[in-house]
Every structure is written in C-alpha cells, then in structure tokens.
PDB file of N, CA, C and O in Angstrom:
ATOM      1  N   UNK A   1       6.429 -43.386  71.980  1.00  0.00           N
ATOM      2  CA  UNK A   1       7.450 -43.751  72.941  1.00  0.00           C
ATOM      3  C   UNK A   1       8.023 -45.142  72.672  1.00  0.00           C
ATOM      4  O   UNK A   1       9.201 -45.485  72.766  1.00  0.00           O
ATOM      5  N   UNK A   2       7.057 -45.811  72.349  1.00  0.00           N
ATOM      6  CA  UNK A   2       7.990 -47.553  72.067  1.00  0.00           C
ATOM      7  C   UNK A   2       7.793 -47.674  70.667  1.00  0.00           C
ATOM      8  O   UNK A   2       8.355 -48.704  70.292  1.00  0.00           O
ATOM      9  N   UNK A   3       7.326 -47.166  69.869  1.00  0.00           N
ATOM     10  CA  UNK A   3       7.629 -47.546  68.391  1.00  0.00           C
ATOM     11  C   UNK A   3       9.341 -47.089  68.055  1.00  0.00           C
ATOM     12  O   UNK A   3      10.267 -47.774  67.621  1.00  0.00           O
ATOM     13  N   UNK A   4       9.267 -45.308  68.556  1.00  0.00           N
ATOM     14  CA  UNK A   4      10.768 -44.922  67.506  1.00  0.00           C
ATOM     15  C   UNK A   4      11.196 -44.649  69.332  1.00  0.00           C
ATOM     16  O   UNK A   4      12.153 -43.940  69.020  1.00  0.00           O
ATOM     17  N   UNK A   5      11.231 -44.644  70.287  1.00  0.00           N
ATOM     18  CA  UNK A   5      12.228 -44.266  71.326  1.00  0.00           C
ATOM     19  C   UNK A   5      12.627 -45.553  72.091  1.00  0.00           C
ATOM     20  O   UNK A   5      13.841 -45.753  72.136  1.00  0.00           O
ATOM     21  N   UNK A   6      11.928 -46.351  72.626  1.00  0.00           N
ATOM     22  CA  UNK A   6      12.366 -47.752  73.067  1.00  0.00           C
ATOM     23  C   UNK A   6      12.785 -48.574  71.722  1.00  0.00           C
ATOM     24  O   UNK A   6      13.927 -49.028  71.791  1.00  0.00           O
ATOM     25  N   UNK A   7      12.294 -48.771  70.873  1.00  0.00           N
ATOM     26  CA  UNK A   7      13.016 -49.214  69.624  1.00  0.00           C
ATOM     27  C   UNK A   7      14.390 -49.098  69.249  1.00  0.00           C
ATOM     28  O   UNK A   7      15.145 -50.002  68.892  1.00  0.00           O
ATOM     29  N   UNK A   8      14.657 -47.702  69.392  1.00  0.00           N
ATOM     30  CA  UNK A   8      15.988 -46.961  68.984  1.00  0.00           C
ATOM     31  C   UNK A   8      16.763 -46.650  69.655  1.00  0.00           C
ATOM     32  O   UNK A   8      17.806 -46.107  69.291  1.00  0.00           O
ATOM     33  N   UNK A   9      16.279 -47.066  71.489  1.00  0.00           N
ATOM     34  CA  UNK A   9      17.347 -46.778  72.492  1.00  0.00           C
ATOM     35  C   UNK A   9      17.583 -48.108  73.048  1.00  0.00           C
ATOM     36  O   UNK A   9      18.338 -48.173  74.019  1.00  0.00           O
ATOM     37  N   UNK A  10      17.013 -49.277  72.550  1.00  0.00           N
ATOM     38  CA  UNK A  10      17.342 -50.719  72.662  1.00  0.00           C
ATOM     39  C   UNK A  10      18.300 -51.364  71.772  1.00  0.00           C
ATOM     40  O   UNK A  10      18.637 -52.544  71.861  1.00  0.00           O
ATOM     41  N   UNK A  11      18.754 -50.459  70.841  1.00  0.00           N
ATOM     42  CA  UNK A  11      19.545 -51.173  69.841  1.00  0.00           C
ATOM     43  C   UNK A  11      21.192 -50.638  70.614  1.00  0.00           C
ATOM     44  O   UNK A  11      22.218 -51.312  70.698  1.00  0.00           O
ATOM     45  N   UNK A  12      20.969 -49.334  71.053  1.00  0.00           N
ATOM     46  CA  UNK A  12      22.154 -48.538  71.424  1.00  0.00           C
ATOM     47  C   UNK A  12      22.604 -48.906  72.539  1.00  0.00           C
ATOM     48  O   UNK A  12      23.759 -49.324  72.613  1.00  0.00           O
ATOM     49  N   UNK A  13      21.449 -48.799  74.109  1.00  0.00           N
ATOM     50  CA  UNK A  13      21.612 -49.409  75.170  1.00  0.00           C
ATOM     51  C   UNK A  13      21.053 -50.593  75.762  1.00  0.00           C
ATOM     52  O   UNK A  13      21.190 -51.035  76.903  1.00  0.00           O
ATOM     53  N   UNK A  14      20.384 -51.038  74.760  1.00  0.00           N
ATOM     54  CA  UNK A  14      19.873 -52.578  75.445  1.00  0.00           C
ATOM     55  C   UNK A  14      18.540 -52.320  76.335  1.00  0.00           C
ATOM     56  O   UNK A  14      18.308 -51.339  77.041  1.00  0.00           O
ATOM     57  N   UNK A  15      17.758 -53.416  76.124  1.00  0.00           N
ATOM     58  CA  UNK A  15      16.071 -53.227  76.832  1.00  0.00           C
ATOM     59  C   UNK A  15      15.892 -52.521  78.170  1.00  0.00           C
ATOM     60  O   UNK A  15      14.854 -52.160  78.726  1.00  0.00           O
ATOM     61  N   UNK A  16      17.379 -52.397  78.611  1.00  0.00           N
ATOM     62  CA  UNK A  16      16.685 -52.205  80.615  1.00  0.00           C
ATOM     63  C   UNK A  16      16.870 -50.703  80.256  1.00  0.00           C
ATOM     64  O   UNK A  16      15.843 -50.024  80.228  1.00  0.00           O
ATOM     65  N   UNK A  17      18.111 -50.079  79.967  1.00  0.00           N
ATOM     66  CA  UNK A  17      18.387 -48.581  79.984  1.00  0.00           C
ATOM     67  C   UNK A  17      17.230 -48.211  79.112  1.00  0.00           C
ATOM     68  O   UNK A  17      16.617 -47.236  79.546  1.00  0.00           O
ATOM     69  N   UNK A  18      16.615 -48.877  77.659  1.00  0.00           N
ATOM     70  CA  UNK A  18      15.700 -48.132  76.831  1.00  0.00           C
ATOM     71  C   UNK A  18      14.097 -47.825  77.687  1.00  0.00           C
ATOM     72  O   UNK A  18      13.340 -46.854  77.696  1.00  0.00           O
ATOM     73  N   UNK A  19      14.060 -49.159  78.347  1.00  0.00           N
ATOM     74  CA  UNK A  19      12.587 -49.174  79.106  1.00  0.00           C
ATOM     75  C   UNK A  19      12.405 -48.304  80.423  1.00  0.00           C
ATOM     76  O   UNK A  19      11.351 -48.108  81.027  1.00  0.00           O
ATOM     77  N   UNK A  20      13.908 -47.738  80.789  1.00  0.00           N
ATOM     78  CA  UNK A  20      13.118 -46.911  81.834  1.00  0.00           C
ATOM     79  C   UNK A  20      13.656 -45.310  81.488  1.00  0.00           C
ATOM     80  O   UNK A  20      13.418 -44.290  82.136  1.00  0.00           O
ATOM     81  N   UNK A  21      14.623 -45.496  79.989  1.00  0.00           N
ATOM     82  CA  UNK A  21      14.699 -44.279  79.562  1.00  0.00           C
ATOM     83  C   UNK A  21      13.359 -43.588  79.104  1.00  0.00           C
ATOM     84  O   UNK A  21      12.975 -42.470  79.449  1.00  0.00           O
ATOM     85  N   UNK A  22      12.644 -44.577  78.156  1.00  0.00           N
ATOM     86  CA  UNK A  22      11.279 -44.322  77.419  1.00  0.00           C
ATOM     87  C   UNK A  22      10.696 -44.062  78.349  1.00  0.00           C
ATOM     88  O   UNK A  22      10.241 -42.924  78.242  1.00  0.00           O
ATOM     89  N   UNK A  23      10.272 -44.843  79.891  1.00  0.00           N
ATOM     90  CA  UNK A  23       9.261 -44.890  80.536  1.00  0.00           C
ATOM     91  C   UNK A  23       9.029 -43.460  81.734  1.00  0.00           C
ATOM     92  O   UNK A  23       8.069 -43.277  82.482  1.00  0.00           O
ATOM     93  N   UNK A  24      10.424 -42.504  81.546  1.00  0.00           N
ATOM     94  CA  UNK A  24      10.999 -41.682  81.970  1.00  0.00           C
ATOM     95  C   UNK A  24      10.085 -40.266  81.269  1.00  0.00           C
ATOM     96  O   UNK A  24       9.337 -39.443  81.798  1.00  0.00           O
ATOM     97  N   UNK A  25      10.474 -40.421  80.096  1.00  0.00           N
ATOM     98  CA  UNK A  25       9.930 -39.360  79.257  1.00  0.00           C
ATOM     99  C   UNK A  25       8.371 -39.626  78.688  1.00  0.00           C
ATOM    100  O   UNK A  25       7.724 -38.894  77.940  1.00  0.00           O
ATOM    101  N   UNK A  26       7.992 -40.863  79.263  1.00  0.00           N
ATOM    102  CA  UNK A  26       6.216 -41.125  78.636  1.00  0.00           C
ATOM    103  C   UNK A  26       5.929 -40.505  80.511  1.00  0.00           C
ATOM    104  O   UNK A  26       5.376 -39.410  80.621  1.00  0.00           O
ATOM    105  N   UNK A  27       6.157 -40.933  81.255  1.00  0.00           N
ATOM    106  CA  UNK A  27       5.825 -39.839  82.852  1.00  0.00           C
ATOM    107  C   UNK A  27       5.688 -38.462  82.380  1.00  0.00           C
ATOM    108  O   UNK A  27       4.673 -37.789  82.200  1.00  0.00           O
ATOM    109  N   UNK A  28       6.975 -38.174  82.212  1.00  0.00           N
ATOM    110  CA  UNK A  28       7.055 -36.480  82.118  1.00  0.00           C
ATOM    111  C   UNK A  28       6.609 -35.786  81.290  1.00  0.00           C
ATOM    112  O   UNK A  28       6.660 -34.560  81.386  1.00  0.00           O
ATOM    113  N   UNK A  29       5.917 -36.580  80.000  1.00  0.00           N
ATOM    114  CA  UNK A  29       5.124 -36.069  79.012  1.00  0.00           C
ATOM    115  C   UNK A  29       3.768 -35.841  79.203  1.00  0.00           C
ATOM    116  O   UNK A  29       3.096 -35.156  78.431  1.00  0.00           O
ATOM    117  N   UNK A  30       3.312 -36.418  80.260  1.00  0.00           N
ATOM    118  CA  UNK A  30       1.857 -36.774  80.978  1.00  0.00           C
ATOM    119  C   UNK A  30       1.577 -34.928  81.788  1.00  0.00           C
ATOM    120  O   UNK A  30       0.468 -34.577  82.189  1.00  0.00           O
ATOM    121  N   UNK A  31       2.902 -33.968  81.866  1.00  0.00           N
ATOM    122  CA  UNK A  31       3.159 -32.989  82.792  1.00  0.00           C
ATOM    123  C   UNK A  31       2.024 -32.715  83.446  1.00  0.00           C
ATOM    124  O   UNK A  31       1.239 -31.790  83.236  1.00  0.00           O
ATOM    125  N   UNK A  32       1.938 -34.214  84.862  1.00  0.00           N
ATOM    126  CA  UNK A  32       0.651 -33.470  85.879  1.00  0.00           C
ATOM    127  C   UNK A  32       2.038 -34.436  86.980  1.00  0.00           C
ATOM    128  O   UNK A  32       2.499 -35.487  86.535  1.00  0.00           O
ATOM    129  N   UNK A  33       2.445 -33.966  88.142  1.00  0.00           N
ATOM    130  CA  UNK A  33       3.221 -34.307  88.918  1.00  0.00           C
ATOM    131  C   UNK A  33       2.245 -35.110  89.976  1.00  0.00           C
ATOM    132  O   UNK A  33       2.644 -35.528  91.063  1.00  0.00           O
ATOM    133  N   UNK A  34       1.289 -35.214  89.624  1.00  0.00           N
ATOM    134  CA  UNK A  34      -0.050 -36.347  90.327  1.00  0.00           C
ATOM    135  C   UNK A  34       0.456 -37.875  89.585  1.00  0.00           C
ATOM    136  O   UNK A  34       0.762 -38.892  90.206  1.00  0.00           O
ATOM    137  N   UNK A  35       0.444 -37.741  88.459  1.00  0.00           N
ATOM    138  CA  UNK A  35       0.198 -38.723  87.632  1.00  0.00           C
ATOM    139  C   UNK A  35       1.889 -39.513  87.341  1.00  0.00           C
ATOM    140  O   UNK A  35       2.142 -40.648  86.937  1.00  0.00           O
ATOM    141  N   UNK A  36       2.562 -38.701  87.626  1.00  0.00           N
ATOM    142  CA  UNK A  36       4.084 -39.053  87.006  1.00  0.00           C
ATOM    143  C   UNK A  36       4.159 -40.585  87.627  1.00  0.00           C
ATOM    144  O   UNK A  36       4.527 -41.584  87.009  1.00  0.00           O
ATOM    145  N   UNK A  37       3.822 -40.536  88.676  1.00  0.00           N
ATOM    146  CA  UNK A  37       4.285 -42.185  89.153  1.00  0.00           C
ATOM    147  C   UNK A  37       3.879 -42.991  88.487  1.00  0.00           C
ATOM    148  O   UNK A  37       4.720 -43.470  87.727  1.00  0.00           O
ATOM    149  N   UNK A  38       2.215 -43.664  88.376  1.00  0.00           N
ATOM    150  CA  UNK A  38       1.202 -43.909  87.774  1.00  0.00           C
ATOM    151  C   UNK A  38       1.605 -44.411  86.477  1.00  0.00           C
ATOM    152  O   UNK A  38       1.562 -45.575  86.077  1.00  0.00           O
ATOM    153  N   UNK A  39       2.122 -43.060  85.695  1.00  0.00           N
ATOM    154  CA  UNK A  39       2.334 -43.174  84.316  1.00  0.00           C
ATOM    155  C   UNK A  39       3.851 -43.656  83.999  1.00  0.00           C
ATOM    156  O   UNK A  39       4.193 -43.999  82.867  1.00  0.00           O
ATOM    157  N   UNK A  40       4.690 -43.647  85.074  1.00  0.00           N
ATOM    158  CA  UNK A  40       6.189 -44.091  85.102  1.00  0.00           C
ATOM    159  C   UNK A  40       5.763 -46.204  84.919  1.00  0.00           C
ATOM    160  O   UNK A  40       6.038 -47.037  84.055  1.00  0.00           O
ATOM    161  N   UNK A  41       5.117 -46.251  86.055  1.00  0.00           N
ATOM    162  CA  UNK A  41       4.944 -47.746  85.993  1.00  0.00           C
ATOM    163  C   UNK A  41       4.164 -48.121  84.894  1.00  0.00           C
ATOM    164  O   UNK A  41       4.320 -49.301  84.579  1.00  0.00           O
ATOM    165  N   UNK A  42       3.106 -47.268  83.982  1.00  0.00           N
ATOM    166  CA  UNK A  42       2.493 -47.419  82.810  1.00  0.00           C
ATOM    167  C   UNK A  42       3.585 -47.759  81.564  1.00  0.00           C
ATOM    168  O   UNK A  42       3.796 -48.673  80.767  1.00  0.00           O
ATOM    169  N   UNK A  43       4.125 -46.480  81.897  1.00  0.00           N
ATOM    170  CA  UNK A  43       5.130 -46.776  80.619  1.00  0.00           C
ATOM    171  C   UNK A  43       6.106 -47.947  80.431  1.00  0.00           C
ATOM    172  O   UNK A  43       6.607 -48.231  79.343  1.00  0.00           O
ATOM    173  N   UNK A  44       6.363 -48.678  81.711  1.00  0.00           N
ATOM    174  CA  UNK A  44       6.990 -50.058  81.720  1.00  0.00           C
ATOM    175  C   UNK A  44       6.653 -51.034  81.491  1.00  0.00           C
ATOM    176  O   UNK A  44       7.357 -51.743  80.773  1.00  0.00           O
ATOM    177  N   UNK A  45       5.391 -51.520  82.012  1.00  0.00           N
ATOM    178  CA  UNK A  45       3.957 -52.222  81.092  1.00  0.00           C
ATOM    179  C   UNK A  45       4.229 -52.160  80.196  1.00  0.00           C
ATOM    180  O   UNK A  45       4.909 -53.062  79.706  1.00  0.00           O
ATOM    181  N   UNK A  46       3.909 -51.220  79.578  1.00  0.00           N
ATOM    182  CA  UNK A  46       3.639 -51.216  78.067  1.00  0.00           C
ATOM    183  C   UNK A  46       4.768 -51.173  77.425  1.00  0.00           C
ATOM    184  O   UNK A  46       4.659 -51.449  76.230  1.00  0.00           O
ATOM    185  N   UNK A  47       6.474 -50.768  78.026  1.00  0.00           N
ATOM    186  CA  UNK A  47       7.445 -50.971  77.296  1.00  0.00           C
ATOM    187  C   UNK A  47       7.152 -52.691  77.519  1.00  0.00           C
ATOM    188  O   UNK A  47       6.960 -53.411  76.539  1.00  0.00           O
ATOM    189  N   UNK A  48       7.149 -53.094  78.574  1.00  0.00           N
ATOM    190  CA  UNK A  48       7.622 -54.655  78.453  1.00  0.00           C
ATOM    191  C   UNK A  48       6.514 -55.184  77.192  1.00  0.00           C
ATOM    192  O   UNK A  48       6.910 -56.014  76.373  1.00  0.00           O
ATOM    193  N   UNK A  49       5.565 -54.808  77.144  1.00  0.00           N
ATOM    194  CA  UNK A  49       4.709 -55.280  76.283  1.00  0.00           C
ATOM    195  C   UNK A  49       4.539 -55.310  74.694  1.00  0.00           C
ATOM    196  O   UNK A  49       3.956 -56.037  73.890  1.00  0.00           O
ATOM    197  N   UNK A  50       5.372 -54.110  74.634  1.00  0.00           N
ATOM    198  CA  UNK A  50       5.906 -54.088  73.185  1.00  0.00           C
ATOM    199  C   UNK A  50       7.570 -54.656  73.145  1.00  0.00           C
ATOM    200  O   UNK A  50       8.387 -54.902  72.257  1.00  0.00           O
ATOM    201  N   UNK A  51       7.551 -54.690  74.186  1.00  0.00           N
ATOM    202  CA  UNK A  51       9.073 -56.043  73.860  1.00  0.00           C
ATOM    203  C   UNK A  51       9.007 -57.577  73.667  1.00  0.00           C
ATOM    204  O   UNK A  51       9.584 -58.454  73.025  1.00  0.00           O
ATOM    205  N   UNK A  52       8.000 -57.440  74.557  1.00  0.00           N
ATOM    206  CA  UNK A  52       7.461 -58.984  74.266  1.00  0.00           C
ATOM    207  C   UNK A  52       6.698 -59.432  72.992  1.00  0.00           C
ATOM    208  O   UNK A  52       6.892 -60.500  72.412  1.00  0.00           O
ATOM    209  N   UNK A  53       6.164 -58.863  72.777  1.00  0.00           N
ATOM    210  CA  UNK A  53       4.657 -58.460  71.183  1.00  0.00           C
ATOM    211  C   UNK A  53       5.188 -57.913  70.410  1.00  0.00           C
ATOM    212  O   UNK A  53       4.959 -58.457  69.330  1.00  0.00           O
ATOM    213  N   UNK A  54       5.933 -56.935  70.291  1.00  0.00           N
ATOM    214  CA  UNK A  54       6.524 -56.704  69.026  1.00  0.00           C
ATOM    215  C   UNK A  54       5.791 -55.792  68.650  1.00  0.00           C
ATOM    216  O   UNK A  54       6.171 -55.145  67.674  1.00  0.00           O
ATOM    217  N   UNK A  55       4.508 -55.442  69.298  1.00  0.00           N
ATOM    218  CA  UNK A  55       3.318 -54.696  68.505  1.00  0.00           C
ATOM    219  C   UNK A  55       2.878 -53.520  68.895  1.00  0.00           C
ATOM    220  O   UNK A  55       2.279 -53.455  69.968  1.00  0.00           O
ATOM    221  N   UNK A  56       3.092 -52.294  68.070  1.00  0.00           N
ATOM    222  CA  UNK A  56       2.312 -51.054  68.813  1.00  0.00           C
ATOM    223  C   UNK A  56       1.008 -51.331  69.426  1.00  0.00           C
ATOM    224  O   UNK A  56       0.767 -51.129  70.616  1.00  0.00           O
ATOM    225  N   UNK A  57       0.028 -51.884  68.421  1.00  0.00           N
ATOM    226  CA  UNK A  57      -1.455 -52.445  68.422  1.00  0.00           C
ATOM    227  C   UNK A  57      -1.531 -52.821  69.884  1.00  0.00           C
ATOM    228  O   UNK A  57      -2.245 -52.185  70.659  1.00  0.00           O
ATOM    229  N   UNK A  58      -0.837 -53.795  70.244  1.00  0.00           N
ATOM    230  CA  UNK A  58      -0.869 -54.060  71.487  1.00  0.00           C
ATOM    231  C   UNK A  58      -1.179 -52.790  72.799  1.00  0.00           C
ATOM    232  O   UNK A  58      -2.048 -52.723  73.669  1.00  0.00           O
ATOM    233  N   UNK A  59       0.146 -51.756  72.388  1.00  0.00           N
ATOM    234  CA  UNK A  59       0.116 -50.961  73.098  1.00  0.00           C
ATOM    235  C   UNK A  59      -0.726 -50.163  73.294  1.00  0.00           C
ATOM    236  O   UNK A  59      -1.181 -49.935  74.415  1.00  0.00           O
ATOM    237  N   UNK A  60      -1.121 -49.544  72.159  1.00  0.00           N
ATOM    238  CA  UNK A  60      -2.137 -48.630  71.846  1.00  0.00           C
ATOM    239  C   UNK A  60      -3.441 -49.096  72.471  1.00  0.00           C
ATOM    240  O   UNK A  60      -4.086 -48.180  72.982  1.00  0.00           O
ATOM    241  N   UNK A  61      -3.950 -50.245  72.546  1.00  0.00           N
ATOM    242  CA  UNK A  61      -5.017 -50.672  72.870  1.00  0.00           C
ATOM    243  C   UNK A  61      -5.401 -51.052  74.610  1.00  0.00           C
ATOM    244  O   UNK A  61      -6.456 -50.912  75.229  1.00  0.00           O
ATOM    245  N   UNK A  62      -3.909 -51.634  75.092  1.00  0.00           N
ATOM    246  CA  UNK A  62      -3.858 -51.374  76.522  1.00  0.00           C
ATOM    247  C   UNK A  62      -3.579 -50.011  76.872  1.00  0.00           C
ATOM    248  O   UNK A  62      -3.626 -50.056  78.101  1.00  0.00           O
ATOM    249  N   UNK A  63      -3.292 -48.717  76.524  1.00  0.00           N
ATOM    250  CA  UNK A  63      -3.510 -47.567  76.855  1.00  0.00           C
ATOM    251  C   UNK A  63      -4.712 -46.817  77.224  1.00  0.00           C
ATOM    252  O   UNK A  63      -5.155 -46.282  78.240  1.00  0.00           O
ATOM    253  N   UNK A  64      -5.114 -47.004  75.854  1.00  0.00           N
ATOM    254  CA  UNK A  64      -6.744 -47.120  75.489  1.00  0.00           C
ATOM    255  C   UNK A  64      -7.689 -47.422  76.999  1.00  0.00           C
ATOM    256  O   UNK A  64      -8.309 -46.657  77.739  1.00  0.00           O
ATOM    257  N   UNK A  65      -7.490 -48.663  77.020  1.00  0.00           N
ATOM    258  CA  UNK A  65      -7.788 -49.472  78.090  1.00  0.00           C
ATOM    259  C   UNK A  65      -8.091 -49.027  79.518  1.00  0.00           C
ATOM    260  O   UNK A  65      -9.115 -49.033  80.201  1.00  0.00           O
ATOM    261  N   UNK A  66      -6.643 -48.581  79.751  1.00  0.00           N
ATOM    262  CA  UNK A  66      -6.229 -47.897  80.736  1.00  0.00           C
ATOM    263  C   UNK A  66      -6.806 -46.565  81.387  1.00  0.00           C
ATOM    264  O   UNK A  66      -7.017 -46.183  82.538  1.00  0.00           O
ATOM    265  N   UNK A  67      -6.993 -45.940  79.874  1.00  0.00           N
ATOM    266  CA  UNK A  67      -7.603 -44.135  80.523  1.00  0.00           C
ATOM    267  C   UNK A  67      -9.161 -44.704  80.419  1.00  0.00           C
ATOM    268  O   UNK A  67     -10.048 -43.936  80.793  1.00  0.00           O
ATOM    269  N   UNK A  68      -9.451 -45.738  80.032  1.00  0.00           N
ATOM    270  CA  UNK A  68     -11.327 -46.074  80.029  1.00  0.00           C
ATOM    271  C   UNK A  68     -11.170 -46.186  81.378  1.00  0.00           C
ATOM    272  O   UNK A  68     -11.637 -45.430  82.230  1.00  0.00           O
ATOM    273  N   UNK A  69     -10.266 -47.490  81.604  1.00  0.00           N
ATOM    274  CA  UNK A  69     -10.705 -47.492  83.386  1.00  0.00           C
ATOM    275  C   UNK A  69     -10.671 -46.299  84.312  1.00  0.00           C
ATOM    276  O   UNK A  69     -11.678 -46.068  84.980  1.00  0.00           O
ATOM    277  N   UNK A  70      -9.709 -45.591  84.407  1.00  0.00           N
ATOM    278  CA  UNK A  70      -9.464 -44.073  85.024  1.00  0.00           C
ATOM    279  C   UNK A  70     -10.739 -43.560  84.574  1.00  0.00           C
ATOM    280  O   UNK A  70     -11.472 -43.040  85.415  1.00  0.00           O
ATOM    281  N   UNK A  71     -11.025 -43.615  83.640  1.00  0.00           N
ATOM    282  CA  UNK A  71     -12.379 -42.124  83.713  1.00  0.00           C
ATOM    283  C   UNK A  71     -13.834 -42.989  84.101  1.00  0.00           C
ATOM    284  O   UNK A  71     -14.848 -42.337  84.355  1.00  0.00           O
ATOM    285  N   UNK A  72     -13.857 -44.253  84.122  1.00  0.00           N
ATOM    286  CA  UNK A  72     -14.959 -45.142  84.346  1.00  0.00           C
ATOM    287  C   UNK A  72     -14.573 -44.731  85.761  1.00  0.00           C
ATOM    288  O   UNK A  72     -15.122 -43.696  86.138  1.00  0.00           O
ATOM    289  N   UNK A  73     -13.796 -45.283  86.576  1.00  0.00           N
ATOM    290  CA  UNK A  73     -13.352 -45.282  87.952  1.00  0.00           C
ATOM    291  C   UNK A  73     -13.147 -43.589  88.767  1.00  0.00           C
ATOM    292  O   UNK A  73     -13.530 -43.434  89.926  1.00  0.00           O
ATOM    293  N   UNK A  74     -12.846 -43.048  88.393  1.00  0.00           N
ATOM    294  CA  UNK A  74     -13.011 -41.498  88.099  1.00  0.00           C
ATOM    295  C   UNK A  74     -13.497 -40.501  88.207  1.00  0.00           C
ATOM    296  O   UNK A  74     -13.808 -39.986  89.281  1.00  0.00           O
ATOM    297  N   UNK A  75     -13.708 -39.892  86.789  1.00  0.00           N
ATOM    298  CA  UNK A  75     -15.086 -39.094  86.378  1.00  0.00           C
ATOM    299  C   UNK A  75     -16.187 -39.238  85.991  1.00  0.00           C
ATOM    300  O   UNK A  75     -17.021 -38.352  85.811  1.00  0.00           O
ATOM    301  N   UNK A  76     -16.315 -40.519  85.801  1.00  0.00           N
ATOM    302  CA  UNK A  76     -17.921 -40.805  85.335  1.00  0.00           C
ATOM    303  C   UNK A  76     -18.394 -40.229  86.749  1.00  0.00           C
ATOM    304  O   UNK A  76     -19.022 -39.174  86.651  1.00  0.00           O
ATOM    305  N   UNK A  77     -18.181 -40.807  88.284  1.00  0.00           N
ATOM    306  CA  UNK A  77     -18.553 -41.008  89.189  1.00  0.00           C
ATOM    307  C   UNK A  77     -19.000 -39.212  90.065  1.00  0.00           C
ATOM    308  O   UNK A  77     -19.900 -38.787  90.789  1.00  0.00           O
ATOM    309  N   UNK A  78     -17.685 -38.639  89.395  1.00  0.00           N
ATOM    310  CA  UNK A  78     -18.598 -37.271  89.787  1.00  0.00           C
ATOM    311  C   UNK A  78     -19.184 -36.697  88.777  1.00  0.00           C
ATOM    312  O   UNK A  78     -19.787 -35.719  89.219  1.00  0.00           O
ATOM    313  N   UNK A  79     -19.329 -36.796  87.603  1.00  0.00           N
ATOM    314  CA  UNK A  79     -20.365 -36.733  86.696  1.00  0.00           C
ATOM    315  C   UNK A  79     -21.831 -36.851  87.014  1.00  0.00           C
ATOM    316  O   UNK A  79     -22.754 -36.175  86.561  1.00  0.00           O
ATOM    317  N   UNK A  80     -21.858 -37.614  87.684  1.00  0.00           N
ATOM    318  CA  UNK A  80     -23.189 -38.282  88.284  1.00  0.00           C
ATOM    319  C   UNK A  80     -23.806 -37.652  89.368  1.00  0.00           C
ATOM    320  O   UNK A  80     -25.015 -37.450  89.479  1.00  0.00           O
ATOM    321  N   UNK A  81     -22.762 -37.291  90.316  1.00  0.00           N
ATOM    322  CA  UNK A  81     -23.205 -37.037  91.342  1.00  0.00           C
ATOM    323  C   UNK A  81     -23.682 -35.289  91.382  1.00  0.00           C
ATOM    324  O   UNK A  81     -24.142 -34.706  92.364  1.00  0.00           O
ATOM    325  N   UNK A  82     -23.510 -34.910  90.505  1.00  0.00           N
ATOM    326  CA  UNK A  82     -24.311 -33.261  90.094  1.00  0.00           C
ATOM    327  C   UNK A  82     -25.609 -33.360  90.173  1.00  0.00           C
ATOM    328  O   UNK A  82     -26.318 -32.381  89.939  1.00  0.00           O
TER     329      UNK A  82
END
C-alpha cells in the first residue's frame, strides 16, 4: 500500500488525496467490517510514517507491532482461559 500505491498516488494527487486514498483500500483489504475503522486509522499512521521515513522497514515493522499487540491483548487471553 505505501511502497507502489501512496508512492504513485502522491506524485499524481499530492500526500492528502494519496494517504487517505491508500488508507481507504489498506481498510477494505482487511475485508472484516469490525476492523475497517481500526485499520482505516492504521493505514494513516503508517501512510504518515512512510512519508515522513521514507522507509517501508519502518512500516513493516510498526505493523508487525501492531497485530503482536492485538493478539497479545486479544487472543492470547482466551487462549488461556480454556
């Protein structure tokens, strides 16, 4: 989503239309209508973050990040409780 779609829709429409175009289609790619919000404000994060950084690495790693906390916060918790 921000390597070749915010990349390539920032050159055409400029950072604001690319970051909530990208952040549009990283929601709806997630297809759980639980999560779309969640992952709408995710994908802006992390667009701003690869606008600022320059760096997938970046991104990739706060994603990463992100679904650890969700399943730490989560499913570990009913995991346990079986």
């Amino acid at each position: 989503m921000r390597g070749y779609l915010l990349q390539g829709l920032s050159v055409r429409y400029g950072h604001l239309i690319a970051l909530l175009v990208s952040s549009l289609l990283f929601a709806l790619l997630h297809f759980n209508m639980v999560q779309m919000l969640s992952a709408f404000v995710c994908g802006i994060a992390l667009g701003l973050l690869y606008l600022r950084t320059g760096s997938l690495f970046c991104c990739i790693l706060t994603h990463a990040g992100y679904n650890l906390i969700s399943y730490v916060t989560m499913i570990l918790p009913m995991s346990n409780a079986t």
